[in-house]
VEXGUSE-517034 format. One line per 2 residues: number of its first residue (from 1); their letters; for each residue x, y, z of C-alpha. Coordinates in Angstrom, 1 decimal, always signed. Layout:
BEGIN
NUM = a = X:Y:Z ~ ...
END
This chain:
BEGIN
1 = xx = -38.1:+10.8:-23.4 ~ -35.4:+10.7:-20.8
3 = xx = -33.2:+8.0:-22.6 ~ -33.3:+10.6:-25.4
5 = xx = -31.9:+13.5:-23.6 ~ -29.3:+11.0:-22.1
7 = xx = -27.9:+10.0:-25.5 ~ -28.2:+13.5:-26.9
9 = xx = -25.9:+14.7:-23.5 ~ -23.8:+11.5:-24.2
11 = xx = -23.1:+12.6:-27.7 ~ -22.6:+16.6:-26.8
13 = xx = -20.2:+15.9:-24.0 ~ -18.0:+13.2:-26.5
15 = xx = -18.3:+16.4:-29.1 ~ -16.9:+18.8:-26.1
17 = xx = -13.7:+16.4:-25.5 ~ -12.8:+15.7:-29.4
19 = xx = -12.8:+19.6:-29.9 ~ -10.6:+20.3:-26.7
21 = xx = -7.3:+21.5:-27.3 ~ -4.3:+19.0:-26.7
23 = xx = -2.3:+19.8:-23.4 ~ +0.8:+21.6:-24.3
25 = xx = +4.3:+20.4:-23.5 ~ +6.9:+23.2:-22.3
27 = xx = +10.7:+21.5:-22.8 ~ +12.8:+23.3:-20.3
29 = xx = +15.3:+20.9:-20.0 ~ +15.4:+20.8:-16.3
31 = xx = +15.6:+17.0:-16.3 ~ +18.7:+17.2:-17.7
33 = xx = +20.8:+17.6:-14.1 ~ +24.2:+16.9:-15.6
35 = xx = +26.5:+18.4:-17.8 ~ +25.9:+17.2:-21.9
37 = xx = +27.3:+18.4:-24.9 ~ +26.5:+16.7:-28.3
39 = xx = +24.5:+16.5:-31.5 ~ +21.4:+14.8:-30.7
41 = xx = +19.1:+15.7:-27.6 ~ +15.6:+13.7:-26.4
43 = xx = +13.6:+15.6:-24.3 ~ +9.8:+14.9:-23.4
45 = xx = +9.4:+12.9:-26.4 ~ +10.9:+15.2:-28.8
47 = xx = +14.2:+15.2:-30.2 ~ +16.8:+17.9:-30.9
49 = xx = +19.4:+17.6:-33.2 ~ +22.6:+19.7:-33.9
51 = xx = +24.2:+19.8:-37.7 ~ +27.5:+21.2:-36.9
53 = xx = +30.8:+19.4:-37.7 ~ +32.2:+18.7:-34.7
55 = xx = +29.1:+16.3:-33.4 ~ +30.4:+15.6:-29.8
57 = xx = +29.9:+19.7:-29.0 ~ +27.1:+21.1:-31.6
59 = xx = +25.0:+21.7:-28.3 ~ +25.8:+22.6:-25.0
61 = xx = +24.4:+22.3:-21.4 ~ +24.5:+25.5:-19.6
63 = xx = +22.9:+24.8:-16.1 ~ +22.0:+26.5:-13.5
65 = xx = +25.4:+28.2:-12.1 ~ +26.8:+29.0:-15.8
67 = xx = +27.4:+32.4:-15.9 ~ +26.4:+32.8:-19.6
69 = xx = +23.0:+30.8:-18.7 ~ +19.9:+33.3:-19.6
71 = xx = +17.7:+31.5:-17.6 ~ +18.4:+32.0:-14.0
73 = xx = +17.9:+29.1:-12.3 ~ +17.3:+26.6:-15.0
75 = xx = +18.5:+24.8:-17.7 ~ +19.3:+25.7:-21.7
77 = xx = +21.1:+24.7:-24.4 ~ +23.2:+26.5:-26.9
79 = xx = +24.9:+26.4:-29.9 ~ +28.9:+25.9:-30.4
81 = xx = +29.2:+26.3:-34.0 ~ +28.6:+29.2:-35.6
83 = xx = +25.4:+29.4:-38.4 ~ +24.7:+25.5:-37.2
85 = xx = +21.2:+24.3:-37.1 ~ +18.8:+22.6:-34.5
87 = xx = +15.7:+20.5:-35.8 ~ +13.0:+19.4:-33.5
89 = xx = +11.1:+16.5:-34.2 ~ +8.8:+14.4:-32.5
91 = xx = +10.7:+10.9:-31.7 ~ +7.6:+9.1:-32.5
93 = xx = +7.8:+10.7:-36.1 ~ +3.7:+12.1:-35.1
95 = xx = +3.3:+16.0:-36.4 ~ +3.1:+18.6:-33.5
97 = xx = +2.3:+22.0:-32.7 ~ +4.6:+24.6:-32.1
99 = xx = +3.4:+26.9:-30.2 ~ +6.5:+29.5:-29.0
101 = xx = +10.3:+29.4:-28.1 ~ +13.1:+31.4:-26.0
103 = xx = +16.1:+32.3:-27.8 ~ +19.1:+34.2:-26.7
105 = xx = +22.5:+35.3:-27.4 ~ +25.0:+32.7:-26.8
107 = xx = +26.6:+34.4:-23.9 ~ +23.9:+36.3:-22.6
109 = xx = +26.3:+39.4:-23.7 ~ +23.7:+41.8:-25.3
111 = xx = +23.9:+40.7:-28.5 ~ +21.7:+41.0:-31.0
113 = xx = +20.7:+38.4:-34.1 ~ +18.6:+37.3:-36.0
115 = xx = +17.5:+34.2:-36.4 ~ +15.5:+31.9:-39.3
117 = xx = +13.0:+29.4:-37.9 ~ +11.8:+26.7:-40.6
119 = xx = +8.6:+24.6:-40.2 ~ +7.9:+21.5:-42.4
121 = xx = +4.0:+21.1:-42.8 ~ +2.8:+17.4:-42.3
123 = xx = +0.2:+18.0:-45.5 ~ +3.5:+19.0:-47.1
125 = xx = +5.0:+23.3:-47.6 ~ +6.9:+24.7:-45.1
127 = xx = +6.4:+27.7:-43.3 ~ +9.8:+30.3:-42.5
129 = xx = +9.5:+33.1:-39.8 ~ +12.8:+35.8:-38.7
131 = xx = +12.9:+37.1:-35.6 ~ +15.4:+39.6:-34.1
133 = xx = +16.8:+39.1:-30.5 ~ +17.0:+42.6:-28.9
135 = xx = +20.2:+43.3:-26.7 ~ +19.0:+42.5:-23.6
137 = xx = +19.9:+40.1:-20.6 ~ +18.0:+37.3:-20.7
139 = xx = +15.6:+35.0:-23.0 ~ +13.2:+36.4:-24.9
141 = xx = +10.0:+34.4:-26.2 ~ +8.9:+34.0:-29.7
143 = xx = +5.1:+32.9:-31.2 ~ +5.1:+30.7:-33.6
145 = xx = +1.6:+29.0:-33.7 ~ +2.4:+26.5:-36.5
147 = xx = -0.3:+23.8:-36.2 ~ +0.5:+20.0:-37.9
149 = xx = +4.3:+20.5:-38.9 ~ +6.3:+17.2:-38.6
151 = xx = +9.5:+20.1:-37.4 ~ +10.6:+22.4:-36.9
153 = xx = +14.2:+24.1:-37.2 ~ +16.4:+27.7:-36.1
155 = xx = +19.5:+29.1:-37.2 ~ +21.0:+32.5:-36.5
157 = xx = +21.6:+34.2:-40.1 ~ +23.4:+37.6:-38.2
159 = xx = +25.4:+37.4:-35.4 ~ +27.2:+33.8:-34.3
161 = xx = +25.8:+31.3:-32.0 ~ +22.5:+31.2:-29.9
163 = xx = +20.9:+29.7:-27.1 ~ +17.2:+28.1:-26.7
165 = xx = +14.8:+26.9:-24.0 ~ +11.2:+26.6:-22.7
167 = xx = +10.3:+25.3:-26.5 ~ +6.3:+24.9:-26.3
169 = xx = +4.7:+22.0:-27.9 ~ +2.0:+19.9:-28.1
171 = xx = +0.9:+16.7:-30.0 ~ -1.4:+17.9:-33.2
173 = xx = -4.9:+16.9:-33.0 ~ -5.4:+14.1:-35.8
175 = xx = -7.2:+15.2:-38.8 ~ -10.2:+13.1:-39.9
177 = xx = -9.0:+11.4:-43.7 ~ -11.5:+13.8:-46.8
179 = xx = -13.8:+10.7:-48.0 ~ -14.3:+12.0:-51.7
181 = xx = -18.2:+12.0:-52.1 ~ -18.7:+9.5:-55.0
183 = xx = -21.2:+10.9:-58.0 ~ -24.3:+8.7:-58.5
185 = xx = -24.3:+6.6:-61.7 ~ -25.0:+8.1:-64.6
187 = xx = -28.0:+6.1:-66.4 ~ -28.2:+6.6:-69.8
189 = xx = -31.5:+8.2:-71.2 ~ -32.9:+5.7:-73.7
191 = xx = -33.9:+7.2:-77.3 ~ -38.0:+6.8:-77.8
193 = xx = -38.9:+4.2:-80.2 ~ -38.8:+5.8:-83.9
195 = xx = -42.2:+6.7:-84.8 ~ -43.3:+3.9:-87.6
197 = xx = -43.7:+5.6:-90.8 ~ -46.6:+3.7:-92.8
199 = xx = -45.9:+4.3:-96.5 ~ -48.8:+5.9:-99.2
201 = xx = -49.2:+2.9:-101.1 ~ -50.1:+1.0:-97.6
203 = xx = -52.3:+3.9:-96.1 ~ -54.2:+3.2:-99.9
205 = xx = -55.0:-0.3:-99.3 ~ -56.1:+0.2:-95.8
207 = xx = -58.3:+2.9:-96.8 ~ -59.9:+0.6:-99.8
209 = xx = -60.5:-2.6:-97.1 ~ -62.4:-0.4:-95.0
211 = xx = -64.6:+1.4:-97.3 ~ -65.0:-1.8:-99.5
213 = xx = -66.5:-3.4:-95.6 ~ -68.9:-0.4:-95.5
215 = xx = -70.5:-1.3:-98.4 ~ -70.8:-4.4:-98.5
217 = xx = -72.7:-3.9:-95.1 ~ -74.8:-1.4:-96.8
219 = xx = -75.7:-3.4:-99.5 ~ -76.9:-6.4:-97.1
221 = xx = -79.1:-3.5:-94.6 ~ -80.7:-1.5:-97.3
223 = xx = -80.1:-3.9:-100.4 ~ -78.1:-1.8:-102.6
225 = xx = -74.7:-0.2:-102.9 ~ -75.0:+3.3:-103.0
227 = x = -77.2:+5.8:-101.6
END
């Protein structure tokens, strides 16, 4: 009875941990201590990656003592081409979860914009969401939710240039592969036998053997044929 209850606690407790949500990953760049300006960022294990012409500025640093950096104290990184876009991927190529990110105006001036985010579904679609940057200081934070996209991708549509940080992520729990269900084989259902149809001239005969045997039996229990 006891070793029973210890595998059925066993078995609830590895049921708890599979469902448990996977830690989330907040990129705030604040690892990135010097000044960079590029087209292709890595950050705790994702990658961010600039379109714009002029690759060796598509994205810029802004640290701590920029004064266009809407995150006091910390770290983001902005666009330097107008209409440019940004993809996030995971650098081992593994689907994610994105869960939010802060946008703002490039210059932290008031500005408002909108901007298109794109997700690309792992099980293939893609999802698109606009959101509107109000004209206030600072970074403002967006919800995306988007569970299993392989990335994820943001480009102002009104208003030029932008400015991201504190994108939240987190790896995408792995989906268990459908097993299609197989249908049992289908056994064919045999015809009956076709009833044996005994002809008239047959049924005749058989009928004149037997009544020929009765009697001749007659004749030899009461000597004579008939009755």
């Amino acid at each position: 009875m006891m070793k029973q209850i210890l595998i059925s606690f066993c078995t609830a407790m590895g049921l708890l941990f599979s469902l448990a949500p996977a830690q989330a990953t907040v990129i705030d760049f604040t690892e990135v201590t010097a000044s960079y300006s590029g087209n292709s960022l890595d950050s705790k294990g994702f990658n961010f990656f600039n379109d714009c012409a002029n690759v060796s500025t598509c994205i810029l640093h802004r640290g701590p003592t920029s004064p266009y950096n809407a995150d006091p104290g910390g770290v983001t990184f902005a666009h330097n081409e107008a209409h440019s876009t940004t993809t996030l991927t995971q650098i081992n190529g593994n689907a994610f979860d994105l869960i939010s990110i802060d946008f703002a105006d490039f210059f932290n001036f008031l500005t408002s914009q909108t901007i298109q985010v794109t997700g690309l579904y792992e099980v293939g679609g893609t999802v698109v969401k606009l959101v509107n940057l109000s004209s206030i200081i600072g970074l403002e934070t967006f919800n995306f939710n988007w569970q299993g996209i392989t990335q994820a991708s943001w480009r102002e549509i009104s208003g030029n240039w932008l400015q991201f940080d504190n994108v939240v992520v987190q790896s995408a729990l792995a989906i268990p592969p459908v097993v299609p269900v197989s249908s049992p084989p289908v056994v064919p259902v045999s015809s009956p036998p076709p009833a044996v149809q005994v002809s008239s001239p047959g049924t005749m005969t058989l009928f004149g053997f037997g009544f020929t045997l009765f009697l001749t039996a007659r004749k030899k229990r009461h000597g004579r044929w008939f009755f």
